[in-house]
C-alpha positions in Angstrom: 35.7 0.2 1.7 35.5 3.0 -0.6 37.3 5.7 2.1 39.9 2.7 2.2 40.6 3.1 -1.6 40.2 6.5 -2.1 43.2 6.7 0.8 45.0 4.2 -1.1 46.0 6.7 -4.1 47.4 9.5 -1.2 49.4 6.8 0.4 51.0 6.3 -3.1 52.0 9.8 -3.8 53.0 10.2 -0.4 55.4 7.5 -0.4 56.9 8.8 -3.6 57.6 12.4 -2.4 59.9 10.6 0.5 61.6 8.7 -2.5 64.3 11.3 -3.0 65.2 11.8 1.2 65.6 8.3 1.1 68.3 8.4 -2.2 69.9 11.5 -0.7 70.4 9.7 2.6 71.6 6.7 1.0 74.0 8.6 -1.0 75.6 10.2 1.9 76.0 6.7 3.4 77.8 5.1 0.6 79.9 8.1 -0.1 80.6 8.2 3.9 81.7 4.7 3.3 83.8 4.7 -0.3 85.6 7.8 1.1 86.9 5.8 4.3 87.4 3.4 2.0 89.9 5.2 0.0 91.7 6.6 3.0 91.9 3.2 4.4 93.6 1.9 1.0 96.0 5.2 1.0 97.2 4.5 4.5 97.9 1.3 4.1 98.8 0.7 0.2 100.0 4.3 -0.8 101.8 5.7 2.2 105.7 6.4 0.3 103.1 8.8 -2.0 103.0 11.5 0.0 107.3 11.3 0.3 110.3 13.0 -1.8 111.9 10.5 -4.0 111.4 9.1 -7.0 108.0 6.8 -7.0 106.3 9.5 -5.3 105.1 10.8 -9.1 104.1 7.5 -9.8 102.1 6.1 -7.0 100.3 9.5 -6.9 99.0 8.5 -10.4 98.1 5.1 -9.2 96.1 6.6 -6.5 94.4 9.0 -8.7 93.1 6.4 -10.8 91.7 4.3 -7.8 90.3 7.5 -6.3 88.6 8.7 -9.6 87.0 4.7 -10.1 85.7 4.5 -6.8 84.8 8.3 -6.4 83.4 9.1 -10.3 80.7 6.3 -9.7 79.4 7.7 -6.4 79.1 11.3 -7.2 77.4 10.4 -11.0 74.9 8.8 -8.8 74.7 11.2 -6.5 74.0 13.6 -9.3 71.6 11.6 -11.1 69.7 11.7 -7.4 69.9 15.3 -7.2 68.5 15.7 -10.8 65.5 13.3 -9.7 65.4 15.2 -6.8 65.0 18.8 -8.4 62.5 17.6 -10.9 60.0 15.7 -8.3 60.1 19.2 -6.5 59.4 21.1 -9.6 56.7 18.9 -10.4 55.7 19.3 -6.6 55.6 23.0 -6.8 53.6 22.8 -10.3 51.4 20.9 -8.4 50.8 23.0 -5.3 50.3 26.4 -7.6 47.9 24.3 -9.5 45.6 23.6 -6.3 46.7 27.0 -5.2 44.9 27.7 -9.0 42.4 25.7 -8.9 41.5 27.3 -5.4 41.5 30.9 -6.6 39.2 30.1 -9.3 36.9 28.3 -7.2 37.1 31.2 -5.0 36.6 33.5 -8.1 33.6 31.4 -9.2 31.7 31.7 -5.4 32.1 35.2 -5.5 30.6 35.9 -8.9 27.8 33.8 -8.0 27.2 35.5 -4.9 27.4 38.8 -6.7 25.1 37.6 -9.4 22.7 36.5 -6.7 23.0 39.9 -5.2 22.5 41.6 -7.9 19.1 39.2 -8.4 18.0 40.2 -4.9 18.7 43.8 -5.7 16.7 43.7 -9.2 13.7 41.9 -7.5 13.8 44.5 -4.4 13.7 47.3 -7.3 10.9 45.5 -9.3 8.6 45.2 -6.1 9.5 48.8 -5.5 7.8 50.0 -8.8 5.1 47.5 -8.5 3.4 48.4 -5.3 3.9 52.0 -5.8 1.9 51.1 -8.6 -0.9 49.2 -6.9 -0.8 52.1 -4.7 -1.4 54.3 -7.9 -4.0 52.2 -9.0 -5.8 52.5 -5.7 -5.6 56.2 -6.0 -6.7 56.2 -9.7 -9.9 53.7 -7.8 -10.7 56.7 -5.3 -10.7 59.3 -8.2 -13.6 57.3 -10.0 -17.0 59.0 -9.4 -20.5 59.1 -10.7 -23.5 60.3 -9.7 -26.9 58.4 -8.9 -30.3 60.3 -7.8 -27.7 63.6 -6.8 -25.6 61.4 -4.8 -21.9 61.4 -5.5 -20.3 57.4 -5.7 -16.7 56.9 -5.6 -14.4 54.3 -5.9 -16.0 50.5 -6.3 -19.4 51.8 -5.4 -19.3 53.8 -8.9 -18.1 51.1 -10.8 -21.0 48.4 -9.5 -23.5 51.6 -10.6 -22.0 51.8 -13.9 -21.9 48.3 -14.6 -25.4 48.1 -13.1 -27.1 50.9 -15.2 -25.5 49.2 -18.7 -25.5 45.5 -17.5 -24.6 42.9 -20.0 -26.9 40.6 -19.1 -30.0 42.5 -20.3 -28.7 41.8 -23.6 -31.2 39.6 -25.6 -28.9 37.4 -27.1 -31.2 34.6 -27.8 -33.2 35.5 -30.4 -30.4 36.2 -32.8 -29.4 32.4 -34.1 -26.1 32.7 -35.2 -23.0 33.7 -33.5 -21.9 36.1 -35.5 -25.2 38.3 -34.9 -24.5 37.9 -31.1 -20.6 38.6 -31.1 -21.7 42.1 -33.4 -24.0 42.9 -30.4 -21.8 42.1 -27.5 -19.2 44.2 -29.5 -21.1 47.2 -29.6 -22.0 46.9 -25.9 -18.6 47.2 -25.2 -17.6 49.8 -26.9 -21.3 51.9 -26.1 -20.0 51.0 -22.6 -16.5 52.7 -23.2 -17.7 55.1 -24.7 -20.2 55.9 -21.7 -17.5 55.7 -18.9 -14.1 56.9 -20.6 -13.6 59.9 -18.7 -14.1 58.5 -14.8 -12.2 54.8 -16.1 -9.9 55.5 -18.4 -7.5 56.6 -16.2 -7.9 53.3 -13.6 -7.6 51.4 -17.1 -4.6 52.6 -18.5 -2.8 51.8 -14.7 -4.3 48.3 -14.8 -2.5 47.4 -18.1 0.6 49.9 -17.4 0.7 47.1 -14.2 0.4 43.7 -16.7 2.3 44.7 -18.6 5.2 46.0 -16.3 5.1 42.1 -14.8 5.0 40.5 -18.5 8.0 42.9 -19.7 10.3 42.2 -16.8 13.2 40.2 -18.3 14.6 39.2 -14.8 11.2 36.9 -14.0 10.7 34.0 -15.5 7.5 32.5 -16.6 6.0 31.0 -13.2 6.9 34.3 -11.1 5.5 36.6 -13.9 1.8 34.4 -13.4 2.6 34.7 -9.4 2.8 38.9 -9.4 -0.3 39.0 -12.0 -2.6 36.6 -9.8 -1.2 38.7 -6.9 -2.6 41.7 -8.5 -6.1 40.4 -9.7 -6.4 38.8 -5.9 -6.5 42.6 -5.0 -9.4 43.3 -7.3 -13.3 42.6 -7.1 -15.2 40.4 -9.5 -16.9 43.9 -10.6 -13.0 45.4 -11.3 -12.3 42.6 -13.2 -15.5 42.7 -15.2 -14.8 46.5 -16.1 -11.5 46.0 -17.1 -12.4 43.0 -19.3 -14.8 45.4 -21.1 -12.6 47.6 -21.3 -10.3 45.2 -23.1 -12.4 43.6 -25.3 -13.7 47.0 -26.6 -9.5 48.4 -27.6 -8.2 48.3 -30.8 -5.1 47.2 -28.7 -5.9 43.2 -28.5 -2.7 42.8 -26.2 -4.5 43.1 -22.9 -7.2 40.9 -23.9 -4.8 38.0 -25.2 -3.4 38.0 -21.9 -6.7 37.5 -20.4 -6.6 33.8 -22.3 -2.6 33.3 -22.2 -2.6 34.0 -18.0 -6.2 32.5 -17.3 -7.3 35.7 -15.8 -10.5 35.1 -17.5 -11.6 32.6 -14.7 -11.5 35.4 -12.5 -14.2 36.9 -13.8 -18.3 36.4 -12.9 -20.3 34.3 -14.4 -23.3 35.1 -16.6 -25.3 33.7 -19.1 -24.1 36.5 -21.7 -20.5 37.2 -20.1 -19.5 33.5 -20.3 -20.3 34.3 -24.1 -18.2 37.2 -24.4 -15.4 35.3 -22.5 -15.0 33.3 -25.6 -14.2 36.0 -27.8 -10.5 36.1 -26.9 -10.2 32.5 -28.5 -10.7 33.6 -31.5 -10.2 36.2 -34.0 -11.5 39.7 -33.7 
């Protein structure tokens, strides 16, 4: 029913554009006729007009006249048909460069989104560049962490467990100081003792773990949900006892960026629990 009435309109226009064929032929009919017509009613009416003598001038007037009533009727019409004619196929031609138009934009408008989306493509191909050559960097900067236990030389995650085993947070007595405040001052200064202890083998690994955030945050071409994707991608790479350094490292900077983004990205679920840790997790919430 509905491809039956959406023909219906085409029909229509269809129809019209045969309108003037149909005059013209017509035209040509009546014209064939009026003409035999008038040499009928010469041959038989008028044929001294044509002679030498004296009515000649007269009856060629006559038959002007009759010619010029019959004849001026037909080819006014036939004019007014032509005039139709050339106006339907202007209107026609008007019509066809519009579609043609219409087409070229449309064409236009595919190409600039395909371009656009090439250009997306190319942007996110040159984003993933930089950010695995900087998870390889951050890999190296793992390696280059060392420390030493009994004369034995730990690199990698094996010095970081040993450094956050040797200064654990957990042998913090946090209990018998009954307000917060007492306990947030003590956490706070185990952080910084602890970055303090370990600058020189972390700081290094540290600065590449924020340089890497904060490349994903600072991208203008991701929006909000692919920005969370790359950083979880990131932390999945990670141990518990990475994340835990980092954190420290965080909440012991003057810089409160990267610790923010520990509560505005949820990477604080990420890291191990523990009775004083779970503690220091809360600090982020409020103000330092």
């Amino acid at each position: 029913m509905e491809k039956s009435t959406a023909t219906a309109p085409k029909k229509i226009t269809e129809s019209l554009w045969r309108l003037p064929y149909l005059f013209i032929g017509i035209s040509i009919v009546l014209f064939m006729f009026v003409f035999s017509f008038v040499i009928f009613n010469i041959v038989k009416f008028y044929p001294r007009a044509f002679e030498s003598n004296q009515d000649s001038p007269s009856l060629l007037g006559q038959l002007g006249d009759f010619s010029g009533g019959v004849l001026n009727p037909i080819l006014s019409f036939a004019t007014l048909i032509g005039v139709i004619y050339t106006i339907i196929l202007s209107a026609k031609t008007s019509r066809q460069s519009d579609i043609r138009s219409a087409d070229a934009v449309d064409r236009q408008t595919d190409q600039i989104k395909l371009l656009a989306k090439q250009i997306e493509i190319l942007d996110r191909q040159s984003f993933e560049m930089v950010f695995f050559s900087l998870l390889q960097t951050h890999a190296r900067n793992l390696e280059a962490v060392q420390t030493d236990k009994n004369g034995e030389r730990l690199v990698g995650l094996p010095a970081i467990d040993l450094m956050l085993a040797t200064s654990d947070i957990e042998k913090i007595e946090i209990s018998q100081f009954p307000y917060a405040g007492e306990e947030r001052h003590l956490m706070d200064d185990y952080c910084k003792t602890f970055r303090k202890t370990h600058e020189q083998p972390l700081s290094h690994y540290y600065k590449t773990a924020t340089q890497i955030v904060f490349y994903i945050e600072k991208h203008l071409s991701l929006n909000d949900e692919q920005k969370k994707y790359y950083i979880e991608f990131y932390f999945s790479t990670l141990s518990s006892q990475e994340i835990k350094a980092i954190y420290i490292f965080a909440a012991s900077s003057d810089d409160d960026r990267f610790l923010n983004l520990f509560k505005e990205r949820k990477l604080i679920d990420w890291l191990p629990h523990g009775k004083v840790l779970d503690k220091l997790k809360l600090y982020p919430l409020t103000d330092r």
